[in-house]
C-alpha positions as CSV (number, residue, x, y, z in Angstrom):
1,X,95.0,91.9,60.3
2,X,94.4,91.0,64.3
3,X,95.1,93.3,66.7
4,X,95.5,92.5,70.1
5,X,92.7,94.1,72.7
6,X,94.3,95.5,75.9
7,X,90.9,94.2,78.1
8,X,92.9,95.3,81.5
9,X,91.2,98.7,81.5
10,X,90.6,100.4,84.2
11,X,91.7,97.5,86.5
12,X,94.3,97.6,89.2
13,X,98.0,96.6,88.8
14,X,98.7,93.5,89.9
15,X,102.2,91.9,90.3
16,X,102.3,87.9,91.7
17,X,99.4,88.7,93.8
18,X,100.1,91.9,95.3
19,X,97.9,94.6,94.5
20,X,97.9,98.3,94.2
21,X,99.8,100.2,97.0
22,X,101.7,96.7,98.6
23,X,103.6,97.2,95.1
24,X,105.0,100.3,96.0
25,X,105.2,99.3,99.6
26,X,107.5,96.0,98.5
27,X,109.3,97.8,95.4
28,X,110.3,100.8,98.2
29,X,111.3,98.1,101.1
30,X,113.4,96.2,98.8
31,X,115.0,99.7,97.4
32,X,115.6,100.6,101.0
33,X,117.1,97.0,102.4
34,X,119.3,97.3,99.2
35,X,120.6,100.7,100.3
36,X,121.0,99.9,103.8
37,X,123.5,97.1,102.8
38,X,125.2,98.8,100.0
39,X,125.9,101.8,103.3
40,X,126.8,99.1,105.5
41,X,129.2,97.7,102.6
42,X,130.8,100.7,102.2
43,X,131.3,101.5,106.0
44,X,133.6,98.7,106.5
45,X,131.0,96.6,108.1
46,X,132.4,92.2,107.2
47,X,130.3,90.8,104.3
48,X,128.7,88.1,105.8
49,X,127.2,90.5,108.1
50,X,126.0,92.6,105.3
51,X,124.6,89.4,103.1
52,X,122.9,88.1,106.5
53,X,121.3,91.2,107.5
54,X,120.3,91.8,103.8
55,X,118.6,88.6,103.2
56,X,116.6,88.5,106.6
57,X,115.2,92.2,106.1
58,X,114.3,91.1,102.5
59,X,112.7,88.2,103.7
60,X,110.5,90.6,105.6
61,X,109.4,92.6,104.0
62,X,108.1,89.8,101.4
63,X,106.2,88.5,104.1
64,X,105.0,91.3,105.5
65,X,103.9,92.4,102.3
66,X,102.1,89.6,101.3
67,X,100.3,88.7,104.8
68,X,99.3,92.6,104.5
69,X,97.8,92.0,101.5
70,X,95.9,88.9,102.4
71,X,94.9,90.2,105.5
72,X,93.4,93.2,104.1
73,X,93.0,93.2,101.1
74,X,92.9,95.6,97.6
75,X,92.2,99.0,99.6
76,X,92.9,97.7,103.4
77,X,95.4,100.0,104.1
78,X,93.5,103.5,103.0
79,X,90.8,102.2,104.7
80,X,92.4,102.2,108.0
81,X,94.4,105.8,107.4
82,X,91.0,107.0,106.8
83,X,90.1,105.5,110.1
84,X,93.0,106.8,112.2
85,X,91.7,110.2,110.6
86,X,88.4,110.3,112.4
87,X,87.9,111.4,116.0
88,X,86.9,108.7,118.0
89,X,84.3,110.6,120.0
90,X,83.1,114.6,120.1
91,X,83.6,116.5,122.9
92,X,81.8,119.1,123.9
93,X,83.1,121.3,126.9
94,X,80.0,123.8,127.1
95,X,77.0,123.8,129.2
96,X,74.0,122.7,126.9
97,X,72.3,125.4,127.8
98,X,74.8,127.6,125.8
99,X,73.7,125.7,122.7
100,X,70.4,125.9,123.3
101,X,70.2,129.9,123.9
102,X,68.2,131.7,121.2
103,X,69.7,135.0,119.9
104,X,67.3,136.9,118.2
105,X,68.2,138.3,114.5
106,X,68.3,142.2,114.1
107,X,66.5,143.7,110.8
108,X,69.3,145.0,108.6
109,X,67.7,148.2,107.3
């Protein structure tokens, strides 16, 4: 008997070259331009309209998608959240001399 060997283990998800979260950034951009028309559809708004808008905000997102992913890469994107979590500098509003005040400790008998 053979049986086949799943050797993708532990590896990312990978779709046509996109990778990890640009899947889920594409899959939900598509969802949402497919909405928006199917709304617009419904509202009355002239077909052509609807098929041009759809196309060009699908287009779009493809290539935004992909240049994201290019540009930076497998874990790009959490890396700069992470980034625009950090301060950028400390402040500190007190005299130094308040910091540097000793307070001696009282025996707790």
């Amino acid at each position: 008997m053979n049986y086949n060997i799943n050797k993708g283990i532990g590896r990312t998800v990978e779709f046509k070259g996109l990778k990890a979260q640009y899947l889920f950034i594409f899959a939900g951009g598509l969802l949402g331009t497919l909405i928006f028309v199917m709304i617009l559809y419904m509202a009355g708004v002239n077909s052509y309209i609807c098929l041009f808008l759809g196309a060009g905000g699908a287009s779009l997102i493809v290539w935004q998608t992909f240049s994201l992913n290019r540009k930076y890469g497998e874990h790009g994107l959490m890396k700069i959240a992470a980034n625009k979590r950090h301060p950028r500098h400390i402040i500190c509003r007190k005299p130094v001399h308040r910091y540097l005040k000793f307070t001696p400790k009282q025996n707790a008998l």
